[in-house]
VMD Tcl script that builds the backbone (N, CA, C; Angstrom):
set m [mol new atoms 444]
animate dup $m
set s [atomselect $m all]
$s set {name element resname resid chain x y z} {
  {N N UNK 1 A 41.413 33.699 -81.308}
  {CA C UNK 1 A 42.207 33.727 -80.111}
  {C C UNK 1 A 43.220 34.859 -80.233}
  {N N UNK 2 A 43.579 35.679 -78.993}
  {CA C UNK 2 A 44.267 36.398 -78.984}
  {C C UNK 2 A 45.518 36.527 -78.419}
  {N N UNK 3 A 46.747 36.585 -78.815}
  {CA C UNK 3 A 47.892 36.509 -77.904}
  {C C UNK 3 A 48.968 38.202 -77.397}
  {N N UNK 4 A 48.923 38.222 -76.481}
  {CA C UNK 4 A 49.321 39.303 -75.858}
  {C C UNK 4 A 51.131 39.021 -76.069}
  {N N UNK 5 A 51.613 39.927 -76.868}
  {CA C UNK 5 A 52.941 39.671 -76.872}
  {C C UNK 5 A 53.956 40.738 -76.060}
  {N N UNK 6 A 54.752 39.963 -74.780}
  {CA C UNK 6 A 55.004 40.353 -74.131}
  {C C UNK 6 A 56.842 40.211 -73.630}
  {N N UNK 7 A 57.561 40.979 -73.545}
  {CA C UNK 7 A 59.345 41.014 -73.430}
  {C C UNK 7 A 58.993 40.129 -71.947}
  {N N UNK 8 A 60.447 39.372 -72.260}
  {CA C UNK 8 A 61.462 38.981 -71.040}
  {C C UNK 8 A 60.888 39.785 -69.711}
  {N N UNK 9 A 61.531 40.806 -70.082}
  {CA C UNK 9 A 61.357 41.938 -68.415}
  {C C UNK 9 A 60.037 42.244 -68.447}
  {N N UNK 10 A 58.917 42.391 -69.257}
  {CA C UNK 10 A 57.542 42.741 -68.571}
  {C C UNK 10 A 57.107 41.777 -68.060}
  {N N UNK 11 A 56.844 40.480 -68.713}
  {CA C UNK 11 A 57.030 39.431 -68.075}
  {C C UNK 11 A 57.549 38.671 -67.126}
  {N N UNK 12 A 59.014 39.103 -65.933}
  {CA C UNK 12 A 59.149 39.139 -64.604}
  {C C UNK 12 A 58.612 39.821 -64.486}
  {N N UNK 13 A 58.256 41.350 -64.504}
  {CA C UNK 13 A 57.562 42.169 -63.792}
  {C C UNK 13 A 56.422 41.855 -63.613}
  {N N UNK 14 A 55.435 41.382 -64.149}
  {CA C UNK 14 A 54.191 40.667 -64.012}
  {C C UNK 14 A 54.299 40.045 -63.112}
  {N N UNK 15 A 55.503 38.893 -62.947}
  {CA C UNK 15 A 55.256 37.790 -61.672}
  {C C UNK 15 A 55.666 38.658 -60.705}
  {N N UNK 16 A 56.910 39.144 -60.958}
  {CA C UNK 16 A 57.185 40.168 -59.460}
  {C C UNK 16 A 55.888 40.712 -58.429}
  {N N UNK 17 A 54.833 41.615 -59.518}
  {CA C UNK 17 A 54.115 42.028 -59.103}
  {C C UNK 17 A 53.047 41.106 -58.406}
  {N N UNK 18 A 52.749 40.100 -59.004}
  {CA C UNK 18 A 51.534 38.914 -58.986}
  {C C UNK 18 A 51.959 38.526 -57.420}
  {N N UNK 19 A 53.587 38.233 -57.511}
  {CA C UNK 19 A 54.061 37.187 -56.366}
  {C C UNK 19 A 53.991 38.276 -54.757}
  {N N UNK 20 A 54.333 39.562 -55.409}
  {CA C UNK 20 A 54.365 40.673 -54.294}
  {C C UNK 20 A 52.920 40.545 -53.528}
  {N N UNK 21 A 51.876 41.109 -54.196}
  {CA C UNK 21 A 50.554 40.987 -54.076}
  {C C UNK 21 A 49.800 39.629 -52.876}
  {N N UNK 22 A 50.166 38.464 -53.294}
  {CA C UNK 22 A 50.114 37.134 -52.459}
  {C C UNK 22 A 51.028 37.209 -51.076}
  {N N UNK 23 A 51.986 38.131 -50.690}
  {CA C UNK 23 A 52.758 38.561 -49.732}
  {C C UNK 23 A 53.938 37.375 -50.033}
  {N N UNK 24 A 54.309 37.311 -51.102}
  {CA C UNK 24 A 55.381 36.136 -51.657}
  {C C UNK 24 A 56.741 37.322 -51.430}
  {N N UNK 25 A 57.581 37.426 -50.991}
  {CA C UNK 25 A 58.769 38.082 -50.933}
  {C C UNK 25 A 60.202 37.103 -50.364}
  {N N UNK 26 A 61.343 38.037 -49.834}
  {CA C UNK 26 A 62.059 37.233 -49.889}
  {C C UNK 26 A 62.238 36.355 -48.503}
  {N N UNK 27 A 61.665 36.978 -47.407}
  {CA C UNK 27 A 61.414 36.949 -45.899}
  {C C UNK 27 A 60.555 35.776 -45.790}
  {N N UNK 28 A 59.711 35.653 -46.814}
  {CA C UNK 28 A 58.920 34.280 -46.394}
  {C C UNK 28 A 59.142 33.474 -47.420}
  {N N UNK 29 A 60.464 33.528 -48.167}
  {CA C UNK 29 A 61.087 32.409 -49.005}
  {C C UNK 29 A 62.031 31.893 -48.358}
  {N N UNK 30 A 62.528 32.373 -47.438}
  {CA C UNK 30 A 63.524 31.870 -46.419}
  {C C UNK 30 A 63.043 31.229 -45.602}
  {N N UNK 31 A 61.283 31.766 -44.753}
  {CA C UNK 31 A 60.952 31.551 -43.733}
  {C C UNK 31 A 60.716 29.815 -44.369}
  {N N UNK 32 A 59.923 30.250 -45.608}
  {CA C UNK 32 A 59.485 28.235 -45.860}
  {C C UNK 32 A 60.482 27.436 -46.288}
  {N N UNK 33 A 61.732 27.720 -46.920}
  {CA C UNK 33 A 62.892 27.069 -47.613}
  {C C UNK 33 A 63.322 26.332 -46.225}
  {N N UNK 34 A 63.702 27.331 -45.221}
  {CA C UNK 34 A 64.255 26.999 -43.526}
  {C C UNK 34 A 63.329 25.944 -42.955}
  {N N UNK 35 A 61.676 26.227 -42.746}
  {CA C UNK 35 A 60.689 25.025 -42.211}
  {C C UNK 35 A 60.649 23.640 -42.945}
  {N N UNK 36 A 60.554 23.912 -44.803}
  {CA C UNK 36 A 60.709 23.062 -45.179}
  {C C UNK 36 A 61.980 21.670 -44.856}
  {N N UNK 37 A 62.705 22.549 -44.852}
  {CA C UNK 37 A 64.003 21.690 -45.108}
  {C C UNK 37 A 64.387 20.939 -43.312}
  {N N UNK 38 A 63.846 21.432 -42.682}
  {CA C UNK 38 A 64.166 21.099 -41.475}
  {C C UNK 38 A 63.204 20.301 -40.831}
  {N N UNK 39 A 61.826 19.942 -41.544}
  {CA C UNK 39 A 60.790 19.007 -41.978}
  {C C UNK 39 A 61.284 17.954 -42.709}
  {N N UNK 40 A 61.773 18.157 -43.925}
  {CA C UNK 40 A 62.617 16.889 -44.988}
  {C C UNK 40 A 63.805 16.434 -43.485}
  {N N UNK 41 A 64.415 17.051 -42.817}
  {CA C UNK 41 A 65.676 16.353 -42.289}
  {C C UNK 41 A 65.306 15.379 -41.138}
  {N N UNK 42 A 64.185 16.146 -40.505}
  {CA C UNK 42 A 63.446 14.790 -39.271}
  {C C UNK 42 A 62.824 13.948 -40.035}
  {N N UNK 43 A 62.185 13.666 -41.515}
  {CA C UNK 43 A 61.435 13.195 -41.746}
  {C C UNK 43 A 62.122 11.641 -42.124}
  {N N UNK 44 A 60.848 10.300 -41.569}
  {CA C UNK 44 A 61.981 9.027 -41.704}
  {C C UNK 44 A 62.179 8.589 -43.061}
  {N N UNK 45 A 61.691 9.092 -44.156}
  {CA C UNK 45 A 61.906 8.165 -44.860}
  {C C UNK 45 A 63.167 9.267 -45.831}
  {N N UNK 46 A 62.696 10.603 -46.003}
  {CA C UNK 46 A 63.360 11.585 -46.491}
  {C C UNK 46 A 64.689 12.324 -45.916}
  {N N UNK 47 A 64.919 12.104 -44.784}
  {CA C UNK 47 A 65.530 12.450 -43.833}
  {C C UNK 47 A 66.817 11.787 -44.394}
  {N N UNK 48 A 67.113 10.344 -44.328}
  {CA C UNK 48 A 68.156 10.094 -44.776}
  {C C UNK 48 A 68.681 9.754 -45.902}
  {N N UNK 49 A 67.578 9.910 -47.047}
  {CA C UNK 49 A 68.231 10.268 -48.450}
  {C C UNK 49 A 68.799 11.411 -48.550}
  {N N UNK 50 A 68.490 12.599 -48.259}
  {CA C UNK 50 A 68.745 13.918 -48.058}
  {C C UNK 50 A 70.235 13.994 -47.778}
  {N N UNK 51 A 70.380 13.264 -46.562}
  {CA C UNK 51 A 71.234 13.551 -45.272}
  {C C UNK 51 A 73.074 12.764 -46.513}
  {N N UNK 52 A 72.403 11.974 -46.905}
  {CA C UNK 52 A 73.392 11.020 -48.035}
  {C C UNK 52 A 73.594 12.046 -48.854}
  {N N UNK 53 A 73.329 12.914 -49.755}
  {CA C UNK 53 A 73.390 13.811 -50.684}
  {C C UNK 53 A 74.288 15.258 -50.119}
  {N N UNK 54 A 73.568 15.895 -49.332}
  {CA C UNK 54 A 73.806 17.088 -48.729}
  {C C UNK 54 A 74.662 16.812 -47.261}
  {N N UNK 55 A 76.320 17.756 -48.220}
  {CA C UNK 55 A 77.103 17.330 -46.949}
  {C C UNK 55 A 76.940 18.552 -45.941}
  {N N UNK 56 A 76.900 20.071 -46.763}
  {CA C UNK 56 A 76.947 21.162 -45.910}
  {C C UNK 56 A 75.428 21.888 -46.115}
  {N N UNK 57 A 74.607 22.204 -44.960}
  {CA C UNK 57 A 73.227 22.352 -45.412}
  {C C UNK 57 A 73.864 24.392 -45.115}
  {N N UNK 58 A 74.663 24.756 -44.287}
  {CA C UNK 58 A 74.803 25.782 -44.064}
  {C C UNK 58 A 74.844 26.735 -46.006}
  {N N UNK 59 A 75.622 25.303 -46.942}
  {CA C UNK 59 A 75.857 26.170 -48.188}
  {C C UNK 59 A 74.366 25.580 -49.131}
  {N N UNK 60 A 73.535 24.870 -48.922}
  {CA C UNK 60 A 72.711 24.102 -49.436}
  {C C UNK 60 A 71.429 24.927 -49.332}
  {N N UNK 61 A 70.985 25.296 -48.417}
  {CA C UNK 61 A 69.880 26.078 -48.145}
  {C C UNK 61 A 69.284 27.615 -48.879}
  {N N UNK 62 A 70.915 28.397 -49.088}
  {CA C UNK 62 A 70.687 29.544 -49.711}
  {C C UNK 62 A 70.912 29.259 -51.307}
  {N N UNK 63 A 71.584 28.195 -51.459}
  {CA C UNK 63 A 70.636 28.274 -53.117}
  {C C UNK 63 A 69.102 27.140 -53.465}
  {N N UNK 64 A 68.870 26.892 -52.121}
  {CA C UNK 64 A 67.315 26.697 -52.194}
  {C C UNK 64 A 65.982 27.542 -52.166}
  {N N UNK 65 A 66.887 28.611 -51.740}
  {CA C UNK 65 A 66.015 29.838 -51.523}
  {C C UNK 65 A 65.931 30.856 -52.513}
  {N N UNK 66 A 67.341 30.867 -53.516}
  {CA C UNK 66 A 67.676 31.633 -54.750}
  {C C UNK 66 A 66.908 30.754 -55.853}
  {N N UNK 67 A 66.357 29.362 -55.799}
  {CA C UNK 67 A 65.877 28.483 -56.277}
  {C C UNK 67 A 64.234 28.916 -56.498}
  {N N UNK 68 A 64.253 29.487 -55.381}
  {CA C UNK 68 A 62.238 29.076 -55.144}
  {C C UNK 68 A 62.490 30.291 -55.294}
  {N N UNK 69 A 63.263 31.379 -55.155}
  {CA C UNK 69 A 62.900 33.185 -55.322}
  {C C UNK 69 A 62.875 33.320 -57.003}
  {N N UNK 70 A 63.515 32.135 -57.685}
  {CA C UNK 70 A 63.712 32.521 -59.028}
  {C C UNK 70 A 62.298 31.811 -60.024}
  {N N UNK 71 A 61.846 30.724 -58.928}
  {CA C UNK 71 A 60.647 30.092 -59.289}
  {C C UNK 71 A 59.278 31.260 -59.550}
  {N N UNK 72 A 59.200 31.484 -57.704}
  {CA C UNK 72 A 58.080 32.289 -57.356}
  {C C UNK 72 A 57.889 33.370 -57.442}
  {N N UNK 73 A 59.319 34.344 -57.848}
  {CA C UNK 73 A 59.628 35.622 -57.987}
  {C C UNK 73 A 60.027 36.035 -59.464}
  {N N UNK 74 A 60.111 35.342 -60.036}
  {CA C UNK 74 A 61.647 35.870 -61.386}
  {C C UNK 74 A 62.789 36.088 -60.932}
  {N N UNK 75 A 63.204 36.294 -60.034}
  {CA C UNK 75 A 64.438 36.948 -59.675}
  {C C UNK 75 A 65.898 36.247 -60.179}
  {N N UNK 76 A 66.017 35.308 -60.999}
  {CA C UNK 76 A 66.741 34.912 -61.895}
  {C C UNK 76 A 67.870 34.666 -61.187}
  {N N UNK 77 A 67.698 34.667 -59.326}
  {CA C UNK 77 A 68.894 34.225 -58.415}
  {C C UNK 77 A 69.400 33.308 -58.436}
  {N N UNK 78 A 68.876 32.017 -59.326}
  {CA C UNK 78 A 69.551 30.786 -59.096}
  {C C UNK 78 A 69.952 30.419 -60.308}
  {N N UNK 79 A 70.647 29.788 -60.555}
  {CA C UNK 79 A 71.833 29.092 -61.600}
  {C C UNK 79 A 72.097 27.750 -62.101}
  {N N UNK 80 A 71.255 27.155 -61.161}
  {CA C UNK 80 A 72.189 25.853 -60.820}
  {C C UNK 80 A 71.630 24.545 -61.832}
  {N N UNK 81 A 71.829 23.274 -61.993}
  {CA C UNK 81 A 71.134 22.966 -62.180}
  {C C UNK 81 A 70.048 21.439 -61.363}
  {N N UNK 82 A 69.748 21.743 -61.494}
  {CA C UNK 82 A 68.559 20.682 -60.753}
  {C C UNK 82 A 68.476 19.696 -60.793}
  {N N UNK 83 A 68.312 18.749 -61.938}
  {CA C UNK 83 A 68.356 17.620 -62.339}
  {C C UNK 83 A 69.643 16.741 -61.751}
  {N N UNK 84 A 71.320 17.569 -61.905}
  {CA C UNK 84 A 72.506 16.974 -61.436}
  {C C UNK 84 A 72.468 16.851 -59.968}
  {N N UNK 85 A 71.717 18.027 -59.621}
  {CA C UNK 85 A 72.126 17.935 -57.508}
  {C C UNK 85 A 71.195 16.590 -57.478}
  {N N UNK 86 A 69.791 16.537 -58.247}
  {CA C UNK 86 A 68.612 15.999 -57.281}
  {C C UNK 86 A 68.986 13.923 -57.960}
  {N N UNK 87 A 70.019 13.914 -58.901}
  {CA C UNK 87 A 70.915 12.911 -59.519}
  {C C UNK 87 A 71.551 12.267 -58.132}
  {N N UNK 88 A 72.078 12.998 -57.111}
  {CA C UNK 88 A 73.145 12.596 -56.138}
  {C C UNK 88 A 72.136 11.838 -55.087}
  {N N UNK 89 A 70.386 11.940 -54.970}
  {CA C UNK 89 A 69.949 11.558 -54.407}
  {C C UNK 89 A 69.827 9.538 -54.165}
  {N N UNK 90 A 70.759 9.226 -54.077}
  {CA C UNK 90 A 70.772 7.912 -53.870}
  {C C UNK 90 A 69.743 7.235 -52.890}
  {N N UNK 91 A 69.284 6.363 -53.683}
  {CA C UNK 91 A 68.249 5.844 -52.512}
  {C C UNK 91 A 66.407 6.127 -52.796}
  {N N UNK 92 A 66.709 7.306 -53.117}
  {CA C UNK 92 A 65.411 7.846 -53.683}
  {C C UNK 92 A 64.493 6.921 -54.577}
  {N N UNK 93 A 63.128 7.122 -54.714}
  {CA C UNK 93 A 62.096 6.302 -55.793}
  {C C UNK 93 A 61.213 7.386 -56.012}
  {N N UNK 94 A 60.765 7.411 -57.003}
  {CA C UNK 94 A 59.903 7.327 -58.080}
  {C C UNK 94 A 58.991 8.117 -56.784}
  {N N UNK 95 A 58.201 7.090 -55.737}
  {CA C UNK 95 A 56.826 7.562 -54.562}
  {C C UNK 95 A 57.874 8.476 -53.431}
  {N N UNK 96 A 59.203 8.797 -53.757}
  {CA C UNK 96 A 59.740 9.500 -52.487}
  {C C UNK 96 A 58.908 10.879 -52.957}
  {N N UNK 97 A 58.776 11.036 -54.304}
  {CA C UNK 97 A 57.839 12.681 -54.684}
  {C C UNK 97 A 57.279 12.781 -54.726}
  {N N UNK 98 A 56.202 11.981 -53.965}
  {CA C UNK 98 A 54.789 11.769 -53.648}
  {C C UNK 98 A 54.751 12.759 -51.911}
  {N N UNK 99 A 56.050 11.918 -51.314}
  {CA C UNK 99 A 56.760 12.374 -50.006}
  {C C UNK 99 A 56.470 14.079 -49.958}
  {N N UNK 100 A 57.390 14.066 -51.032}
  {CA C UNK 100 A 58.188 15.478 -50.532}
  {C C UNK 100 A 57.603 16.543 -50.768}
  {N N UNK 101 A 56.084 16.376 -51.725}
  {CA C UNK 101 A 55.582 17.305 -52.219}
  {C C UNK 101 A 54.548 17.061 -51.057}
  {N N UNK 102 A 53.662 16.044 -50.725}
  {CA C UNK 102 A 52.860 16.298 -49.020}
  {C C UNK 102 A 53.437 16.853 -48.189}
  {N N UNK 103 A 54.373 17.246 -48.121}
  {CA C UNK 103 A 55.497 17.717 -46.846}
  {C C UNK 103 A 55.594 19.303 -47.186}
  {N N UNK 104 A 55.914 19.400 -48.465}
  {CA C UNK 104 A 56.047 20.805 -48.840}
  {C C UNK 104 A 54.727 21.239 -48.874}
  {N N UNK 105 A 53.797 20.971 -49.942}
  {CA C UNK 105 A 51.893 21.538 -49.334}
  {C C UNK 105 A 51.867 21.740 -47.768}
  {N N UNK 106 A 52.096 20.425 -47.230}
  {CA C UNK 106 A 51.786 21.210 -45.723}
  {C C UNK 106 A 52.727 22.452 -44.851}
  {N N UNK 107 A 53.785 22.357 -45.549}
  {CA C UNK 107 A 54.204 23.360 -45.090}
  {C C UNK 107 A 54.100 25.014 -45.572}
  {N N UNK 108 A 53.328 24.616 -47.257}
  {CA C UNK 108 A 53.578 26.289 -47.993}
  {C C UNK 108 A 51.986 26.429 -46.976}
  {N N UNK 109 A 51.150 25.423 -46.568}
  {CA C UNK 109 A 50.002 25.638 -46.010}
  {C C UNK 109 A 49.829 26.285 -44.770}
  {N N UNK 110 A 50.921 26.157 -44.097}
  {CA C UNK 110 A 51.088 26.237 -42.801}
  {C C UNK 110 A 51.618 27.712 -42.549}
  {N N UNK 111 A 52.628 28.112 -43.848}
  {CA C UNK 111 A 53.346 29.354 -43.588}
  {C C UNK 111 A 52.438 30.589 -44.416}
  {N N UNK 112 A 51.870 29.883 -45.892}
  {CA C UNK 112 A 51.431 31.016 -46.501}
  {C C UNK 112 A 50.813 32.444 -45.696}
  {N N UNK 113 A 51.128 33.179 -46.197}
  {CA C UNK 113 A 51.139 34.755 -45.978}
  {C C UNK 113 A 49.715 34.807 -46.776}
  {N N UNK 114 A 48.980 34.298 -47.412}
  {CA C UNK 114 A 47.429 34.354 -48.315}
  {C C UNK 114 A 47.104 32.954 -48.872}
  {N N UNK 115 A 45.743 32.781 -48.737}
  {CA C UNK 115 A 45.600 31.301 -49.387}
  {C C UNK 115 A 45.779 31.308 -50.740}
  {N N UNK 116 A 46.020 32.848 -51.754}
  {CA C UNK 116 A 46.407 31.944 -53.203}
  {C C UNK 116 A 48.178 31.648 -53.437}
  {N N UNK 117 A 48.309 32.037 -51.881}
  {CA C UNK 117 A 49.958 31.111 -52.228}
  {C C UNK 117 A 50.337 30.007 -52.089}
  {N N UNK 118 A 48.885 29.150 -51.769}
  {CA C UNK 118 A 49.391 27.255 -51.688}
  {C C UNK 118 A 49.218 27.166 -53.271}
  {N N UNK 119 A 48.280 27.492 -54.038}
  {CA C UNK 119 A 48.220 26.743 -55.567}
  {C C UNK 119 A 49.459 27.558 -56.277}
  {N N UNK 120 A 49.812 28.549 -55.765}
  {CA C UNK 120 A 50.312 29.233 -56.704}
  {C C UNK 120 A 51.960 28.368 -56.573}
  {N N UNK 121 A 51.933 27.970 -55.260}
  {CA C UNK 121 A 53.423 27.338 -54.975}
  {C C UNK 121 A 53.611 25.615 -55.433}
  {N N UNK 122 A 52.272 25.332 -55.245}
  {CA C UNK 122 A 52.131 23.920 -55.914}
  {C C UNK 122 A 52.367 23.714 -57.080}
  {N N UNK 123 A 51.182 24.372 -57.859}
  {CA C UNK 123 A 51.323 24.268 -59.173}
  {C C UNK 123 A 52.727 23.761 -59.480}
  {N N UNK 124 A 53.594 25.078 -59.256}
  {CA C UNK 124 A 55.206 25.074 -59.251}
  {C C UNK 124 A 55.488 24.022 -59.006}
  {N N UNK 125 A 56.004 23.299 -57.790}
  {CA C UNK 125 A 56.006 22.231 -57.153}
  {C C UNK 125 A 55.882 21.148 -57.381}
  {N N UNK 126 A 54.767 21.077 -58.380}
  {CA C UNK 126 A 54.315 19.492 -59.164}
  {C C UNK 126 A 55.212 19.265 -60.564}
  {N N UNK 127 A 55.165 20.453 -61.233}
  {CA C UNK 127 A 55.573 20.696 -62.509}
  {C C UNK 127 A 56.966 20.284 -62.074}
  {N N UNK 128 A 58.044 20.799 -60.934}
  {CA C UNK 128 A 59.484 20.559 -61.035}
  {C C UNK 128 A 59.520 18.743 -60.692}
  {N N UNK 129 A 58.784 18.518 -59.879}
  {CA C UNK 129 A 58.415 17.102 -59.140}
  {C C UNK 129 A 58.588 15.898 -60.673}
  {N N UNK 130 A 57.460 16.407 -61.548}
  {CA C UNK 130 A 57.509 15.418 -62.579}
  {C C UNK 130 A 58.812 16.029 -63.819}
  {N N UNK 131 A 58.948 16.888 -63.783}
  {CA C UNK 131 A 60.331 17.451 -64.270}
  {C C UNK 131 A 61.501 16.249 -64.115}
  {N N UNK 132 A 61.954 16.620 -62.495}
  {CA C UNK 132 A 62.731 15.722 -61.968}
  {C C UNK 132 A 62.345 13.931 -62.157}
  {N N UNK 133 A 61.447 14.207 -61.654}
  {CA C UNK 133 A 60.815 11.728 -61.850}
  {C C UNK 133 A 61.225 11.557 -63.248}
  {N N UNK 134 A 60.967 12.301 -64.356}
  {CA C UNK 134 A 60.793 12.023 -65.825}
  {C C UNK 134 A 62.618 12.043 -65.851}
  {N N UNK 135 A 63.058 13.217 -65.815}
  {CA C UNK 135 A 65.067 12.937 -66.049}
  {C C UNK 135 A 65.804 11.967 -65.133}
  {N N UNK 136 A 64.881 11.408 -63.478}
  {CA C UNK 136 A 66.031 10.850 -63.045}
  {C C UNK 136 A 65.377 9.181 -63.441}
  {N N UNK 137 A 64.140 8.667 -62.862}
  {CA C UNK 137 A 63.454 7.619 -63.336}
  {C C UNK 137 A 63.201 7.346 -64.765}
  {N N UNK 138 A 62.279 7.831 -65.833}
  {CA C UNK 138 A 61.885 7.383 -67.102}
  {C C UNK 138 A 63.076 7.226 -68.069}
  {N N UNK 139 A 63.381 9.012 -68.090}
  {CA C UNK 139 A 64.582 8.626 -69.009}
  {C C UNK 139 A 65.679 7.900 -69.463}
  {N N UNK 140 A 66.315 8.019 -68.082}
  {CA C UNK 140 A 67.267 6.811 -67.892}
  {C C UNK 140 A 67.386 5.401 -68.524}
  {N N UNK 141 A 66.121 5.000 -67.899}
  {CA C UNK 141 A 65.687 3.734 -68.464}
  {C C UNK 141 A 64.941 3.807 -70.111}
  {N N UNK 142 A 64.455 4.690 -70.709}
  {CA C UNK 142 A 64.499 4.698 -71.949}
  {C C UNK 142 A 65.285 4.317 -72.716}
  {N N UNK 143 A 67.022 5.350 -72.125}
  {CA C UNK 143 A 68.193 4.702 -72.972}
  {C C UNK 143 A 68.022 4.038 -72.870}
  {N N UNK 144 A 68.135 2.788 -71.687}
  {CA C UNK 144 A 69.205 1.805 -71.241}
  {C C UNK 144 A 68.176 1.100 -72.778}
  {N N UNK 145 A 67.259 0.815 -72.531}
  {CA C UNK 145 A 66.077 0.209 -72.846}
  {C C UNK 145 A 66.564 0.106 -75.134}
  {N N UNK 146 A 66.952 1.523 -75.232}
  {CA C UNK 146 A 67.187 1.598 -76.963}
  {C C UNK 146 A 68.910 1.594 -77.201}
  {N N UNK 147 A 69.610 1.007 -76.009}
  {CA C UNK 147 A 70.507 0.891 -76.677}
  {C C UNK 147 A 70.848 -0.823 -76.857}
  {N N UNK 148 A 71.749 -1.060 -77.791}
  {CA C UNK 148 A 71.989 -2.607 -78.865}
  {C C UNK 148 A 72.487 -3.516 -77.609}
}
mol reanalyze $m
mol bondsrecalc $m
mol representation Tube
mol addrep $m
């Protein structure tokens, strides 16, 4: 087996390039961050967990978009961390990310600019999905579970 050893920066540049190519830029990270999210806010079951969490969507949105540009792009725009905002979601279960990820497929489906930008955005998508279920659901209850 062979391993290609590769820096930090060639390595964004790779995705840069990969994500450019699929017509992934920043115009249609806004365009789906904006559809998405305005999909989650009518939606009944997501709509008002959301709505409980997120007081100002005017400041909420653009680091959702520095979020998914740093996902789908490299662009290393976002900072934040994930696990604490998606913590404030009160109300939420375990099958709400069953929700939110049918909602988001249909929408990277609906907007993609090329069809290899639904797997390429999923993939993503699933991986943060069980990311998040595993720190806010499993873990939790692991402690509770090993302590005396």
């Amino acid at each position: 087996m062979t391993y290609r050893v590769r820096s930090a920066e060639q390595r964004r540049a790779e995705i840069q390039e990969r994500a450019a190519a699929m017509g992934i830029d920043d115009a249609f990270i806004a365009h789906l961050v904006d559809t998405f999210y305005t999909r989650v806010r009518a939606h009944e079951r997501l709509g008002p967990i959301f709505a409980g969490a997120i007081e100002d969507w005017d400041e909420h949105l653009p680091k959702m978009k520095d979020f998914w540009s740093s996902v789908a792009m490299s662009t290393g725009r976002y900072s934040g961390k994930p696990v604490l905002a998606h913590q404030k979601l009160s109300g939420a279960a375990q099958e709400d990310f069953a929700v939110w990820l049918g909602l988001f497929e249909q929408t990277v489906h609906d907007l993609a600019p090329s069809p290899d930008v639904i797997p390429y955005f999923m993939e993503r998508a699933q991986r943060i999905a069980e990311s998040l279920k595993l720190a806010m659901f499993t873990l939790p209850s692991l402690r509770k579970s090993s302590e005396p």
